[in-house]
C-alpha positions in Angstrom: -14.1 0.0 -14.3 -17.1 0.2 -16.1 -18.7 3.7 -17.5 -20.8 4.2 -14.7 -18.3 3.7 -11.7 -16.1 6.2 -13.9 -18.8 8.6 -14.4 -19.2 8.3 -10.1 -16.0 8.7 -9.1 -15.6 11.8 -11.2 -19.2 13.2 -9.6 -17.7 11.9 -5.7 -14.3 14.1 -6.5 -15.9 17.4 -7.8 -18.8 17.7 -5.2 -17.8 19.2 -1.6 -17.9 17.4 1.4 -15.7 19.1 3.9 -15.8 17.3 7.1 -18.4 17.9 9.4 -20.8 19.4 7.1 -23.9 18.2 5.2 -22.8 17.1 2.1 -24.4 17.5 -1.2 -21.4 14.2 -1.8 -23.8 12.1 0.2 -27.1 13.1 -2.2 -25.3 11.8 -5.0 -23.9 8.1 -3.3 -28.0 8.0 -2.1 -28.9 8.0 -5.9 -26.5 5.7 -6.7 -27.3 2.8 -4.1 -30.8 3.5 -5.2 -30.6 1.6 -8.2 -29.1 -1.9 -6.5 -29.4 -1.4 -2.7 -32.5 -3.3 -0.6 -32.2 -0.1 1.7 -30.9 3.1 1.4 -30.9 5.7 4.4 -28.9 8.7 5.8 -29.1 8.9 9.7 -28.9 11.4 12.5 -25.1 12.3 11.8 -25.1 12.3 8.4 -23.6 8.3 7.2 -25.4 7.3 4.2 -25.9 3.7 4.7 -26.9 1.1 1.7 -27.3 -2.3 2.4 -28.3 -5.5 0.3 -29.5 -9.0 1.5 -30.6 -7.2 5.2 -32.5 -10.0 6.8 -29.0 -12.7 6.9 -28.0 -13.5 10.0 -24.1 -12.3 9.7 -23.6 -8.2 8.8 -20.9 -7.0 6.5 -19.7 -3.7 7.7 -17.6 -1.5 4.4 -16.4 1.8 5.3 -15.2 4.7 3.6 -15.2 8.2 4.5 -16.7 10.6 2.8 -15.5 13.7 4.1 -12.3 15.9 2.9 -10.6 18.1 5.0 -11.2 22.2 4.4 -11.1 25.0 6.0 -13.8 27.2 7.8 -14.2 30.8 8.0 -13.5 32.4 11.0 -13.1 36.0 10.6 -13.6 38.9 8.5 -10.9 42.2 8.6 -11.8 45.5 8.0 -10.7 45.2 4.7 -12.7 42.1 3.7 -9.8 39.7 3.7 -11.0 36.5 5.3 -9.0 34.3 7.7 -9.9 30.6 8.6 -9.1 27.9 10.8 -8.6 24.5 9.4 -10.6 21.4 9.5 -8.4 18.6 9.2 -4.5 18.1 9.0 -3.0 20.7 6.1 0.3 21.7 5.5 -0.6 25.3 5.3 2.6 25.5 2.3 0.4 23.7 0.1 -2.3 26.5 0.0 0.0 29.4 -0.7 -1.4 30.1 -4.8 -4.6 28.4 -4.2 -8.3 29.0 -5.8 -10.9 28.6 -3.3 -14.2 27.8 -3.3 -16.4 29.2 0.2 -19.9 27.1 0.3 -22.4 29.5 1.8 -25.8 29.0 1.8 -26.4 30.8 -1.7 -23.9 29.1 -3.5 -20.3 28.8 -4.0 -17.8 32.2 -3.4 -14.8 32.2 -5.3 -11.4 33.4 -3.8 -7.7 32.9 -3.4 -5.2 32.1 -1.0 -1.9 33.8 -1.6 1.1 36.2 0.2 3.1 39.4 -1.1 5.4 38.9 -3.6 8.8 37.2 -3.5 10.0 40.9 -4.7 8.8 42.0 -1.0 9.6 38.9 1.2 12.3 39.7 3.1 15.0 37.6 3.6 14.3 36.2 7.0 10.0 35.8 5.5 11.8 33.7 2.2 13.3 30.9 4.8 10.1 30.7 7.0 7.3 28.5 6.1 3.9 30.2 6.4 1.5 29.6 9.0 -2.4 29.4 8.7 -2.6 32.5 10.9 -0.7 34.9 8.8 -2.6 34.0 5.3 -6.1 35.4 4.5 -8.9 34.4 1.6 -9.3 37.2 -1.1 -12.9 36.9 -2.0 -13.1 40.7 -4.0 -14.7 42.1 -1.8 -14.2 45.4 -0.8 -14.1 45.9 2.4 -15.9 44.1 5.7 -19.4 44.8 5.2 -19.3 43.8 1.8 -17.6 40.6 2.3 -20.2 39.7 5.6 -22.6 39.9 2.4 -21.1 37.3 0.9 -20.0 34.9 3.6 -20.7 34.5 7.0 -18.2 33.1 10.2 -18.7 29.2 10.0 -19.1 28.8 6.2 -17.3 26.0 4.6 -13.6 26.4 2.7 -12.4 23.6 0.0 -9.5 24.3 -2.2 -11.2 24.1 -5.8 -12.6 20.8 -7.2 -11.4 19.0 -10.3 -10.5 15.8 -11.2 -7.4 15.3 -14.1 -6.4 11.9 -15.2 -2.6 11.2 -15.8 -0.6 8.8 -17.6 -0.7 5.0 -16.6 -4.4 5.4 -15.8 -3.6 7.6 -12.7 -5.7 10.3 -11.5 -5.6 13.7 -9.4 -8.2 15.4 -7.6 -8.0 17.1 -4.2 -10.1 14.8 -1.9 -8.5 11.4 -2.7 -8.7 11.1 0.9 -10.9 9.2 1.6 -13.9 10.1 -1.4 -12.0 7.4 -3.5 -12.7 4.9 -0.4 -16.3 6.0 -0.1 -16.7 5.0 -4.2 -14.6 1.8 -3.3 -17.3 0.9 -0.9 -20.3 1.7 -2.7 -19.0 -0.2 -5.9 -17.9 -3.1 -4.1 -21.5 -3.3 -3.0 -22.7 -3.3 -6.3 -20.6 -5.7 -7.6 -21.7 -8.3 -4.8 -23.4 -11.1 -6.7 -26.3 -11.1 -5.0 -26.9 -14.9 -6.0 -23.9 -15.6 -4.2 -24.3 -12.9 -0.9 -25.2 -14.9 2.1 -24.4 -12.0 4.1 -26.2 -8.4 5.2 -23.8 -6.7 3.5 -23.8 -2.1 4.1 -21.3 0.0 2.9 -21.2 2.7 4.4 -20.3 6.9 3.7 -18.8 7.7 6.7 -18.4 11.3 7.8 -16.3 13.6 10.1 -13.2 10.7 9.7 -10.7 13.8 9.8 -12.4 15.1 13.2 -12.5 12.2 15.3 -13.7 8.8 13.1 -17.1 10.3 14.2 -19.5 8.8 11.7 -17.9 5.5 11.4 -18.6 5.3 15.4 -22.1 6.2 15.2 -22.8 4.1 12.7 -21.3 0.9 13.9 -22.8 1.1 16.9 -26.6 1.8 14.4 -25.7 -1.4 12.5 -23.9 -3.6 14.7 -21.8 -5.6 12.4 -20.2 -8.9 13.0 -17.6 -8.1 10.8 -16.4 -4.5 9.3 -13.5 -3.0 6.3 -12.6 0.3 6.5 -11.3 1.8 3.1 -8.7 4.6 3.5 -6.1 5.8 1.5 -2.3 5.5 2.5 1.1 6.9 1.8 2.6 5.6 -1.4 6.3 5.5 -0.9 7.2 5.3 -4.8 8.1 8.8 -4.9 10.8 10.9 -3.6 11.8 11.7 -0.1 9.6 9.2 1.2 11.8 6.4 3.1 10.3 2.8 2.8 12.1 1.6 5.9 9.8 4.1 7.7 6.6 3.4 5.8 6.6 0.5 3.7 7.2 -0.3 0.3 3.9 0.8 -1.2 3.6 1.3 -5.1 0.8 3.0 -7.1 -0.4 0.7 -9.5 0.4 -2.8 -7.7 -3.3 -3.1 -5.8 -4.7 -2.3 -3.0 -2.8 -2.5 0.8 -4.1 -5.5 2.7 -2.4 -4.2 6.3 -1.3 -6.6 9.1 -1.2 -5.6 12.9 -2.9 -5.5 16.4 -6.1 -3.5 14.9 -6.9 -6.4 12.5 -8.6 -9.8 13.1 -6.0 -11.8 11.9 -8.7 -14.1 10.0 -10.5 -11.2 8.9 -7.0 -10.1 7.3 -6.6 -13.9 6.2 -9.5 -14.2 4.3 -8.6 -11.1 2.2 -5.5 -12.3 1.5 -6.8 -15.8 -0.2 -10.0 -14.2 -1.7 -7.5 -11.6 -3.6 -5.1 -15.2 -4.3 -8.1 -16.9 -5.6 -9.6 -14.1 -7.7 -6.0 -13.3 -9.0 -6.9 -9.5 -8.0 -3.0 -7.9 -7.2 -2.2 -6.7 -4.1 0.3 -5.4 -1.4 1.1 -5.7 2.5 1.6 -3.9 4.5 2.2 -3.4 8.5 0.9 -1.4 11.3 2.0 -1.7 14.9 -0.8 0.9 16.6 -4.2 1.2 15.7 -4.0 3.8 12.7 -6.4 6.9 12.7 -9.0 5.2 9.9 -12.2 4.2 10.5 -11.0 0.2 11.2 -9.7 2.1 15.2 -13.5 2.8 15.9 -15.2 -0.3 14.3 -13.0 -2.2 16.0 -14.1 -1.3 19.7 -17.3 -1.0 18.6 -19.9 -2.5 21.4 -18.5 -5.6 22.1 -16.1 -6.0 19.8 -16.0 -6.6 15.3 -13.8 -8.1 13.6 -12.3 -5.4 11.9 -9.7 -5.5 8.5 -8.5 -2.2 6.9 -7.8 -2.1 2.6 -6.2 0.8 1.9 -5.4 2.7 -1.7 -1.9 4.1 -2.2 -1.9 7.7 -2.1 0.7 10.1 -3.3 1.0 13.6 -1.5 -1.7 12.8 0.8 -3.3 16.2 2.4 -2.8 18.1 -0.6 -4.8 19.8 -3.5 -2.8 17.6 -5.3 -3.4 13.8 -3.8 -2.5 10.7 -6.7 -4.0 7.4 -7.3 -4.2 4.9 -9.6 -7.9 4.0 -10.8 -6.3 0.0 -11.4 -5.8 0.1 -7.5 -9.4 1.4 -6.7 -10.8 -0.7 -8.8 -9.7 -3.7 -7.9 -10.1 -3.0 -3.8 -14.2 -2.8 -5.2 -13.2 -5.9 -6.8 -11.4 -7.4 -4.1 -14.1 -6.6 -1.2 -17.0 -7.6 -3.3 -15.5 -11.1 -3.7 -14.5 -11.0 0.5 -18.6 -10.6 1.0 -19.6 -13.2 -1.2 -17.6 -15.6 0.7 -19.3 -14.9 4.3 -21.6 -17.8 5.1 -23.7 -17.7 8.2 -21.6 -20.3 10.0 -18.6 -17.9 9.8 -16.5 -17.7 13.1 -13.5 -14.7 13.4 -12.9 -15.7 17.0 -9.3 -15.6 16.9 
């Protein structure tokens, strides 16, 4: 990974992009493409689209979603506490202790999510896992008109950006899912020899993912690809309490997961395979027996039908402020799907 794709992926996992919202994220992927893209455009819903070689007669469909899920704010007590609703899937455990940031539209409000002490819980409250209803957002203020000063119902939630890197060149940021897969398809565009693309190739920041695979809809049906790769994260099962059996044996570190199952052309998913075998770029299998809830379920289906393939970057503690990858297994999923493009020709058949 090169300075620049560093110096990205840092920007992607520090800037908001809660799903369903415009994205200051997608201003700074926009820039990016600038510099190497034919085309650059945002459309009606918010996809930022980049394409290179856009007059071939075969199109190259990459998508990664953009958006993170958040929270939004839904009501203001007496007292100024603020409750919310969520916006994607959280364990509402995970944001007992946390700093927040609300995104209004004069700039960021900082607060906290917490609960009474464990000197006051009583002993019934200590065995109970907390519920999204019963916690509130401590902004400071002091009391409801006040905090209607400083937010307003609908405004944005995230749980506070920043991006640490860990041992084994492994990095954790909350957002992992699916910003890392929005760089992944950006840089894999970029790495595209261009003397060697024969294809239209667009990759694609998808949005709203976590509320429906919205934008990756949309825009498949705006591009109308012959052949599409959405990039998502997954569960990596190299940790505890996490049985393989269930979910695969899937390892940070050890490449990205090619998967295998009814939502995947099955030459779509062959040709990944022996472009990552020829290029010597590690990866992993592995399996799914229903169409998963990544953008590959709505490109597949789109109009009459793409030939759809899903890479996917092992992800500890997935829907958490906490979410682990390793940079080797992003990087080489850029690597991997940059080498998969260059290898369409316009002859190319996926008729199974």
């Amino acid at each position: 990974m090169d300075r620049a794709a560093h110096e990205l992926l840092k920007r992607v996992l520090t800037t908001p992009s809660p799903s369903g919202y415009e994205s200051p994220l997608q201003a700074i992927l926009r820039d990016y493409a600038s510099a190497f893209a034919d085309e650059v455009s945002t459309d009606v819903h918010g996809n930022v689209i980049a394409v290179r070689n856009p007059g071939a007669p075969v199109r190259v469909m990459l998508a990664g979603h953009c958006d993170q899920i958040g929270l939004i704010v839904q009501h203001v007590d007496d007292n100024g506490y603020v409750y919310l609703q969520q916006i994607g899937g959280w364990d509402p455990i995970v944001l007992v202790g946390q700093r927040m940031n609300v995104w209004t539209a004069s700039g960021p409000v900082f607060g906290v999510i917490a609960r009474k002490p464990i000197h006051l819980l009583t002993d019934e409250e200590k065995t109970k896992a907390p519920k999204l209803k019963d916690m509130w957002l401590d902004i400071g203020a002091a009391d409801k008109t006040e905090a209607q000063k400083m937010v307003r119902i609908g405004d944005p939630v995230t749980v506070e950006l920043e991006y640490r890197e860990m041992a084994n060149n492994r990095a954790a940021s909350p957002g992992m899912d699916d910003k890392c897969g929005a760089w992944v398809v950006f840089e894999a565009l970029r790495r595209a020899n261009k003397d060697k693309l024969r294809c239209a190739l667009y990759a694609v920041s998808t949005v709203q993912e976590e509320v429906g695979l919205r934008g990756a809809r949309t825009s498949a049906f705006g591009i109308d690809p012959h052949v599409g790769v959405a990039v998502d994260v997954t569960f990596a099962t190299d940790c505890p309490t996490i049985e393989k059996k269930e979910e695969g044996d899937v390892s940070l570190g050890k490449g990205p997961v090619v998967y295998r199952g009814p939502n995947f052309n099955p030459m779509v998913v062959q040709r990944l395979i022996e472009t990552a075998d020829t290029a010597s770029i590690g990866y992993q299998l592995a399996a799914a027996g229903r169409p998963p809830g990544t953008d590959a379920n709505a490109m597949q289906i789109n109009r009459a039908g793409v030939a759809t393939g899903l890479v996917s970057i092992p992800n500890r503690y997935m829907h958490s402020p906490v979410e682990v990858i390793s940079l080797d297994d992003i990087d080489r999923a850029a690597d991997l799907l940059a080498r998969f493009a260059e290898g369409i020709d316009a002859d190319v058949n996926f008729v199974p």
